[in-house]
Steps between C-alpha positions, in 0.01 A plus 500: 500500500634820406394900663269576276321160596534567793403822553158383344443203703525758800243743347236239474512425842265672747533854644614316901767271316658793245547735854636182681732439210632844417563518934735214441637630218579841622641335870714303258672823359457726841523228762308620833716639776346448864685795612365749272201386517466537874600841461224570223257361769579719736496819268162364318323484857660834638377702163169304556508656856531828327232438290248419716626734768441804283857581503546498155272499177461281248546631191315341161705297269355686224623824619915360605483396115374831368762686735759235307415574160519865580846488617595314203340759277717742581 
């Protein structure tokens, strides 16, 4: 089986078993680090804090693109 087979085979499956098989394929290139990842943990529940606190604002992902696209206009 070549790619390009492949690559089809893995279309045709369902939506569950292409995420489960591009999450292997991506650890495969960027292997997890336990680490890190504790560390993103602890900075994804402290900016949740924040959140729900009031501390800080979400802002809309529409609007941090359009504030992108500006910059790059320039």
């Amino acid at each position: 089986m070549n790619t390009k087979e492949l690559i089809q085979q893995a279309i045709a499956l369902p939506v569950e078993e292409r995420a489960l098989v591009v999450d292997s394929l991506l650890r495969s290139l960027n292997p997890p680090q336990s680490e890190i990842d504790a560390q993103w943990v602890v900075e994804a529940k402290r900016r949740l804090a924040e959140l729900r606190s009031g501390k800080v604002e979400a802002i809309p992902g529409e609007a941090v693109f359009e504030r992108i696209w500006d910059r790059f206009k320039r």
